[in-house]
N, C-alpha and C positions, 0 to 999 in steps of 0.2 A: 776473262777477256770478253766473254758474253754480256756480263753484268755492264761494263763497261760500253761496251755495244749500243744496248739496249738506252741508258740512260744518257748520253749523248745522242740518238736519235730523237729522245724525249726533247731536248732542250732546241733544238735545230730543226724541227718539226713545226714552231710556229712562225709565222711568216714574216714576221715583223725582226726575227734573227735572220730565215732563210736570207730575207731582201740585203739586210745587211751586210751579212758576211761577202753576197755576191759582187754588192756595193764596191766594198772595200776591197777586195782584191783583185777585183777586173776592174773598176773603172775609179780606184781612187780617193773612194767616202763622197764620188758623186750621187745623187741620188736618181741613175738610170731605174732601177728595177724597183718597180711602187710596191708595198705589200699587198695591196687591194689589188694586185691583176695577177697574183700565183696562183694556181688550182692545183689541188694534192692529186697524186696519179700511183694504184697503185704502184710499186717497189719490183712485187712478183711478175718474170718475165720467165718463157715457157720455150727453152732450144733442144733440137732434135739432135741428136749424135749416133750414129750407127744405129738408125731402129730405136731409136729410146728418146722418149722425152726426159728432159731434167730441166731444175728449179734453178734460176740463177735471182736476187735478192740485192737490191741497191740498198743501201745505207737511208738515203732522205733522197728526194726526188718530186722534183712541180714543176710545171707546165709556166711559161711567163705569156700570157695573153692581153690581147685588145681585141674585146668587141668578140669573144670566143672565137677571136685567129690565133693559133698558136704562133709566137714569135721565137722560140725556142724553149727546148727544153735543159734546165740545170740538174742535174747528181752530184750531189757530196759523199765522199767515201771517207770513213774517217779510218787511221792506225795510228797506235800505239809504238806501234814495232815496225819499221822498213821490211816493205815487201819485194823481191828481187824480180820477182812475176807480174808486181803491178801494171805494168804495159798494157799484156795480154787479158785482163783484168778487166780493165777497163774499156778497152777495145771489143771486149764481146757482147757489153755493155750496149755502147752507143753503135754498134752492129745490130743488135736486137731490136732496138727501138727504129735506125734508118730503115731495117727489113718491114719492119712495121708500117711501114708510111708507102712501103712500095705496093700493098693490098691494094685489090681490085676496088675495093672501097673506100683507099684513099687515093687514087694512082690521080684523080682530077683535083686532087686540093693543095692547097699551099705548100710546100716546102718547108721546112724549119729543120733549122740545125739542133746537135745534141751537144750540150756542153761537160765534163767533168770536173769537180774540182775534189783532188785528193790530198784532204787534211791531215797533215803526217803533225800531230799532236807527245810525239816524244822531246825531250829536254836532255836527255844525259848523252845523244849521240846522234852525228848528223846522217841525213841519208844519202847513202853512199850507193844507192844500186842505181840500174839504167833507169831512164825515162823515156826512151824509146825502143822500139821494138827491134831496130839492128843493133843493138847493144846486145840485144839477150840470145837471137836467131844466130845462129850459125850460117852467113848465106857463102857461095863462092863469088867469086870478084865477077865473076863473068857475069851472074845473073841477080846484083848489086842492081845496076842499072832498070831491074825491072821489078824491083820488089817497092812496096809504096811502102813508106816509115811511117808510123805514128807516135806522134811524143804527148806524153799525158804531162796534163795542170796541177804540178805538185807547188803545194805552200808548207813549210815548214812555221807553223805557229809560232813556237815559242820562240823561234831567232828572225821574228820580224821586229824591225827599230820600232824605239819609242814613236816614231812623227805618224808611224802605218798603225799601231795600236791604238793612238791617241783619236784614229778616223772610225774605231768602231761606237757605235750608242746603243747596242743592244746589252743583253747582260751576257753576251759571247766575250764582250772586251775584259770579265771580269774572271771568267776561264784563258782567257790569250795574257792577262797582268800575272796569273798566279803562274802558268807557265814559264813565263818570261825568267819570275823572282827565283822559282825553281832551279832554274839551268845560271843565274847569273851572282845567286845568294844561297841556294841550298837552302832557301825559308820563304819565309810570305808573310808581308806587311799588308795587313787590307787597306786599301784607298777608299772613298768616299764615293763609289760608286752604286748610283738607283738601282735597287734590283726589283725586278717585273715578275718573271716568274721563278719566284723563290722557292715552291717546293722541286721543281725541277733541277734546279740550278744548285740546292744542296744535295742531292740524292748525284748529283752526279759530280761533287766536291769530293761526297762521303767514298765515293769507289775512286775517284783517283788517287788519293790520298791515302783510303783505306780507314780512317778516323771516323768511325762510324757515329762519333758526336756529331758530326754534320749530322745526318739523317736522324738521329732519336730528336736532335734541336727543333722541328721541324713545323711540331704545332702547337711549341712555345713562340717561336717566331710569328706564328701567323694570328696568333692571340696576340703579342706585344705591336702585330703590327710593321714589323719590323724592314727597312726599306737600304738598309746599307750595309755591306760584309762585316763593319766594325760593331755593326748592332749583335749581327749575328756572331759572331766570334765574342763578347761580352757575356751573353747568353750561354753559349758555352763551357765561359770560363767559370763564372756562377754557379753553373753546373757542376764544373768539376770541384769547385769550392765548398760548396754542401755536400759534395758524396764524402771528400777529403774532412771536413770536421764530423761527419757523421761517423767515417772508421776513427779517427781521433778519438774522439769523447767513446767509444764501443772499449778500444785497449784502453784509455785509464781509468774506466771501470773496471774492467778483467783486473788491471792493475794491482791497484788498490783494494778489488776484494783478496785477493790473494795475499798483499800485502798485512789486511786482519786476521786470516787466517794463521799466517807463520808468526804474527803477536800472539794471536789468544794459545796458540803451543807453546812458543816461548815461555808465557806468564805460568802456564800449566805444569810446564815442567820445572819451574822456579820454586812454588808451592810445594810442590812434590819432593823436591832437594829438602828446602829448609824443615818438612817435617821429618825425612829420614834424621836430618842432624838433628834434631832434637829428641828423637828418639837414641841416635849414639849417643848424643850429650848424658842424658837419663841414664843409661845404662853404665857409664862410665862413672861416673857419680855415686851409683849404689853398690859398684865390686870395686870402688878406688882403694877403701881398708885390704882389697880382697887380692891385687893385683901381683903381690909378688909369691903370695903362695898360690896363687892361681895361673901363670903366667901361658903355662901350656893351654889350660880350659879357654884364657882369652884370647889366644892366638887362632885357637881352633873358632873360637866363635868372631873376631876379625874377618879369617878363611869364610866361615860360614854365610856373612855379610855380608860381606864381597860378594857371594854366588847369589845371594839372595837378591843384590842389586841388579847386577844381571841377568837374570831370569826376571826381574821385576820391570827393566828396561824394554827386555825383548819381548816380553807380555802388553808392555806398553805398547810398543809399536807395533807388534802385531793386532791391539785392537784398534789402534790410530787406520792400518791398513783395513781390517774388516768394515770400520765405521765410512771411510772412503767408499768401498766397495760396495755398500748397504748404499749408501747417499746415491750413489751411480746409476747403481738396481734399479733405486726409486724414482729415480728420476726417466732413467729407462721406462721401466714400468707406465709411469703419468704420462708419458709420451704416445708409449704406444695403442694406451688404454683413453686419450683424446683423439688418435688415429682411427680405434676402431670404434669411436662414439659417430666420430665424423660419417667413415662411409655407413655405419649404419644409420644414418638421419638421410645421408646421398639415396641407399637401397629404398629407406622408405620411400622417399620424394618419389623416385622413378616407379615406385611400383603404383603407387597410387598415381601416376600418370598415364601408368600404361593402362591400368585399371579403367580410368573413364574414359582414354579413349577406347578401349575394348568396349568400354557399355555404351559410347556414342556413334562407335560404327552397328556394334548390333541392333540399336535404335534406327539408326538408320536403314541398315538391310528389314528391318520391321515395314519399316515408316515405307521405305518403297515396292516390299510384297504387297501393302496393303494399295497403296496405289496403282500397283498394276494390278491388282485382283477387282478393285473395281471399276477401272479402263475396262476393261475386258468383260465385267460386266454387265457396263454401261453402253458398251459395243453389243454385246448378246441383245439387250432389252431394245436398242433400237434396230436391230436386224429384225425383231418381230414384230417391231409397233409397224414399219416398213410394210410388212409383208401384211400384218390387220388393213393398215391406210391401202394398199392395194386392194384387197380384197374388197372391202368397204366401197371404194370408190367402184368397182365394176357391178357390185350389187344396187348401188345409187341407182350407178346408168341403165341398169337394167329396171329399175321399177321406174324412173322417165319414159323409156321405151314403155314402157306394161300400161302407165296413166293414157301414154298418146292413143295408144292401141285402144284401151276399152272405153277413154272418155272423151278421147280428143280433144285434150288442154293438157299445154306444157305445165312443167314445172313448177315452173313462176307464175303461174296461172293458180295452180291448184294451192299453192303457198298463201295467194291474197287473199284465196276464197277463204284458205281457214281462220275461225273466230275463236279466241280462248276465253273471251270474257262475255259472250253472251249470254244471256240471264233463262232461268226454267222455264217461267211462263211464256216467252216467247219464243221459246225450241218449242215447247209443247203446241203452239200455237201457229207453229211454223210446222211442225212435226203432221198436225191435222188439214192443215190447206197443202201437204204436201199428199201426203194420203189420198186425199179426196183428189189430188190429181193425180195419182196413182191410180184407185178407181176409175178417172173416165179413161186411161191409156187402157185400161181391159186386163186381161191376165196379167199378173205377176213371175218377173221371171226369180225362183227360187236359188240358181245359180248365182245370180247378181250377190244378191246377200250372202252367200257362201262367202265371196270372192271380195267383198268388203269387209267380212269381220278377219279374213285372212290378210290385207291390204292392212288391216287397222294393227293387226297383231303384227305386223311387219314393220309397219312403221312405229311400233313403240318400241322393237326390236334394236330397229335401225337408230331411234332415240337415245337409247342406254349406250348404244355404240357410240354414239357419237359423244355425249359426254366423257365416255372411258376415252375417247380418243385426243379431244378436248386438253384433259387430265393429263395424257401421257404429251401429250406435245408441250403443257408449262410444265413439268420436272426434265423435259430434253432441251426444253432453254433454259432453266436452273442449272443442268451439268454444263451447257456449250458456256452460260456464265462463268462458271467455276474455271472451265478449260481455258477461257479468252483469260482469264486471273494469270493464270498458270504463262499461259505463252508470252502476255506480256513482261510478268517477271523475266524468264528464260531468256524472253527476245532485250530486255532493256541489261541484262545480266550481259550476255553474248555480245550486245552491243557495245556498250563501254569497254570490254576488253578487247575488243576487234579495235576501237579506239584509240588504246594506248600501245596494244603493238601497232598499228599501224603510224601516230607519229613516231613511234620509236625506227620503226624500219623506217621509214623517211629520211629522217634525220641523218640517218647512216648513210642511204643508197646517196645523195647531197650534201653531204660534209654539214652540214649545217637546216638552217630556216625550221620549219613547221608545219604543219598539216593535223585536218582535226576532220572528223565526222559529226553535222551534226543534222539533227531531227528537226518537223517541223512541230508535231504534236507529239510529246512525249507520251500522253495520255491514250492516246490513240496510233498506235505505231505502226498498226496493220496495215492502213488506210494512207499513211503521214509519208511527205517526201523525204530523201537522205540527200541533203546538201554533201559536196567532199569540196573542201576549200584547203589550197595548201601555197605555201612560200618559201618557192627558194630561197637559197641566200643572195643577198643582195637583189631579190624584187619584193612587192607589196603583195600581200594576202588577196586573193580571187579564188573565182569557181574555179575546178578541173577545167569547162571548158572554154576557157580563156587562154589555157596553158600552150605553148609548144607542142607537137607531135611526139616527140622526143620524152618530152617533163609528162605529158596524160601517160604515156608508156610507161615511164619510171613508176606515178603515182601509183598507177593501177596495179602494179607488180608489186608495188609497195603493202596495197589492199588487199591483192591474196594471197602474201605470205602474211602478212595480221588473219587473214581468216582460216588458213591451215595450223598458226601456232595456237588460234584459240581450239580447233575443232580439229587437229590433225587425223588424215587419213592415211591408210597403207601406199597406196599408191597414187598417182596424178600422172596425164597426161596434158600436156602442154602441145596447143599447135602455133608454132612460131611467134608465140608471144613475145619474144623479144627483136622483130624483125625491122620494127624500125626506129633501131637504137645503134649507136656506134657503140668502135670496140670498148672503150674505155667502161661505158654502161653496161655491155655486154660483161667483163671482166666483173663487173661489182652483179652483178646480179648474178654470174654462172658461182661466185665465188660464194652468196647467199644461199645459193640450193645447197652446199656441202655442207650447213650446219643443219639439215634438216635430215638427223642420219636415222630414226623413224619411218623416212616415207623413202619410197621408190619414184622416179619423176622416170616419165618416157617424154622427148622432146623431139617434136617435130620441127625441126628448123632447114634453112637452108645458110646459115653463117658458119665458118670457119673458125669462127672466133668460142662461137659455143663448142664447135665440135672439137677443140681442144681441150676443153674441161671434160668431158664426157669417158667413163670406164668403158663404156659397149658400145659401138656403133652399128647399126643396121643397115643396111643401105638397100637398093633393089638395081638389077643389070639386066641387059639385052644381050647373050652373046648372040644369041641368032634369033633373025626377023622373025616377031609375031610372039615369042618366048621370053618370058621373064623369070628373072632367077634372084634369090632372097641370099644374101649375106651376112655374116657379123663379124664384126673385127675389136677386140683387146685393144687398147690404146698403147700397151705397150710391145706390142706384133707388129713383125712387117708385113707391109702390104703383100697380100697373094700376086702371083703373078700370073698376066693380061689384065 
């Protein structure tokens, strides 16, 4: 019944049937309801009864719109079998959904009605229960008057006339023809009807029917191409035509060999006869002088031949059986001895599978000891080059300060004065006109020269330092190289899969269209913008922000569940990210966090719509001024009371 279920929601799922069928049965085979203005809506609807939430599940169900007003909503309920209860059924139905409309979030918008239509798809028997709901209630007469009736949209398929079949054009009219033949012939003639979606449309032939050639037919059909039931039924037959000479020609083989078998015994045992008779002939021949004074001896050896025949018989057939049983052995034997060649060729395969990858993870766990070992060392070695470049720079400023102090010239002063390429004879010569004004200055302060070969030895000090320092800053932009290598892989890695889940969740959360992430400078990703361009269905491809309030919201919930399935975390808090989204979005997004059964989400919202998807609630209360008090409530608990 389930199978059955399932594969006729399949076929009445797309919209170009939905429209149809609605067509045809409310207005005729006019074409009120366009396919282009259905929108799919979840099915899943969520009613309270005593303290409990429970699941109630439409069949197929969409929204008919212009210009995103809802103009009503349609439900199809399909049965097999007459429901006695279908009233009530149905009714809690289109309750669920008007409750729906009464939310404080829709209490200012449009109205629209909820329509049913209940497709009673049996042939052998008509439905004979109520259609409405004082049929099934028990009410008293007095309070008759004050009960509201509700009669459900029941269409009995198969005993609708030729003129009402003849107004469907989907591939539903090719399900409503077989019906029909069903209940009015006991068989089924296929017509020359287009079939659309063919593999839906036989998987769901193959379970009414039970003829599971519908469904194996399925991607021989779609290879041939095949566009009308009599193709498909052909195909079929084909089918069953080759399995049929296949087991044919198998027995008159067996046949036949069997057949040679019981000649070549026959012929064997013929040979066998005529040489015993020629052996009696012989023997009768050479005791015929002998026969009447022998008469007893040849009686006894007649007797004796006879037994001899028999024991010669049942030896025979007893090796005819041994030779069978030997053949059987061996054949057993060859059997079982290709059995265990097999799985031990399987054992090998898998072992040397498991084998490299055992030696490609332990490569691995190598590959990334060694990586963190020298992360970690490359972290050490710049934590002290850090602490050298500090230290460095405060002894700089300090022999700045030291030069002002004893010679009164900056820095850049005493930098221009020095000469590296000046020549001996005019130091020397420079060396003696400085002298001689030494001389007339008078005394010599001997300190001063202390304090310059100390000054000189400082600065060749500070020299070597600064080379080593030089040194260590290009192999700390050789490793930040190495690492920008590293990130960019990681980041151009992490990015294309953020990528592809992301239009995939798209696609879902909007039934349809596209969405893509893309860079500006692949090269450069660090630095590069992240265009996010996406299209609904039925608009053209733009920026997010061009989008609706509503479609940026879907997108961007679209982009961090793509960057939790690449990167998943334990937990996530959400603060009312979905806050300005209706319920319908709200339902596809709260119904999205349930496959993510890995991470824990805490959500801050204030919708009702999420708070029904939600296991735990927390909330916070005032019982008395100035005091707040923290709660949590089970989803399936009744509320505390006050």
């Amino acid at each position: 019944m389930q199978e059955k279920d399932i594969s006729q929601k399949m076929l009445e799922q797309f919209n170009d049937v939905f429209s149809d069928i609605v067509n045809v049965l409310l207005f005729n085979g006019e074409n009120v309801v366009d396919e282009n203005s259905l929108l799919d809506t979840p099915t899943t609807s969520m009613l309270k009864i005593d303290g409990s939430v429970y699941s109630q599940d439409r069949d197929v169900a969409k929204y008919w719109q212009h210009s995103r007003i809802n103009i009503a909503l349609f439900g199809f309920e399909n049965q097999t079998v007459p429901d006695k209860l279908m009233p009530l059924r149905v009714i809690s139905y289109d309750g669920t959904e008007y409750g729906r409309q009464t939310k404080k979030r829709y209490r200012y918008k449009t109205k629209y009605p909820v329509i049913t239509l209940v497709l009673y798809l049996g042939y052998k028997k008509r439905w004979n229960y109520p259609l409405n709901i004082l049929d099934i209630v028990k009410v008293d007469d007095r309070l008759k008057p004050f009960v509201n009736d509700y009669k459900i949209n029941l269409f009995e398929i198969a005993y609708l006339d030729e003129e009402k079949t003849a107004l469907f054009k989907s591939d539903f009219r090719i399900l409503v023809d077989y019906l029909h033949q069903l209940r009015t012939n006991n068989s089924y003639n296929p017509k020359d009807y287009t079939i659309k979606h063919i593999n839906e449309l036989l998987t769901l032939m193959s379970v009414m029917t039970g003829d599971k050639r519908f469904e194996d037919s399925i991607n021989e059909a779609n290879e041939k191409e095949a566009k009308y039931m009599c193709e498909v039924l052909d195909i079929i037959e084909n089918r069953g035509i080759e399995k049929g000479l296949e087991k044919g020609l198998e027995k008159r083989s067996e046949f036949l060999k069997a057949l040679k078998e019981e000649h070549r015994a026959k012929i064997q045992q013929m040979v066998d006869m005529r040489i015993k008779a020629n052996q009696v002939r012989n023997e009768i021949s050479s005791i015929g002088n002998l026969v009447e004074r022998n008469r007893e001896i040849a009686r006894d050896i007649e007797e004796n031949l006879e037994d001899k025949e028999k024991q010669l018989e049942n030896l025979r057939m007893d090796e005819e059986g041994i030779k069978e049983g030997i053949v059987s052995r061996n054949r057993e034997v060859t059997s079982l001895t290709m059995r265990k060649n097999s799985l031990n060729h399987d054992i090998n395969v898998e072992k040397s599978k498991v084998a490299e990858r055992k030696k490609a993870y332990e490569k691995n766990l190598e590959r990334r000891e060694e990586v963190l070992d020298k992360l970690n060392q490359l972290a050490g070695r710049k934590y002290e080059l850090d602490l050298r470049l500090a230290k460095f720079d405060t002894q700089l400023e300090n022999l700045k300060n030291r030069i002002w102090d004893e010679f009164e010239i900056s820095y850049q002063e005493a930098v221009e004065l020095r000469d590296d390429d000046i020549s001996i004879s005019s130091a020397i010569k420079e060396n003696r006109e400085v002298k001689s004004k030494i001389k007339s200055l008078g005394d010599i302060n001997i300190g001063a020269i202390k304090e310059y070969d100390e000054v000189k030895t400082r600065y060749e000090f500070l020299k070597e330092q600064r080379k080593d320092i030089q040194l260590s800053i290009s192999q700390l932009e050789d490793i930040i190289g190495e690492m920008d290598d590293i990130i960019k892989e990681r980041f151009k890695n992490s990015f294309d899969s953020i990528g592809e889940y992301f239009e995939e969740i798209f696609t879902e959360f909007f039934g349809g269209g596209s969405a893509k992430l893309e860079i500006d400078n692949i090269e450069d990703p660090m630095n590069s913008t992240i265009d996010i361009t996406a299209q609904p269905p039925g608009k053209q491809l733009r920026n997010i922000n061009l989008l609706s309030g509503g479609e940026k919201t879907m997108t961007a919930i679209a982009l961090m569940f793509a960057v939790l399935k690449t990167k998943p975390t334990p937990c996530c808090i959400l603060d009312e990210v979905e806050a300005a989204l209706d319920d319908n979005n709200i339902h596809i997004f709260a119904n999205y966090l349930k496959k993510f059964e890995n991470i824990q989400f805490t959500l801050i919202t204030h919708q009702k719509t999420t708070m029904e998807h939600a296991d735990v609630m927390y909330g916070v209360t005032m019982p008395e001024r100035g005091i707040s008090k923290i709660f949590s409530l089970n989803m399936g608990d009744e509320l505390p009371a006050g």
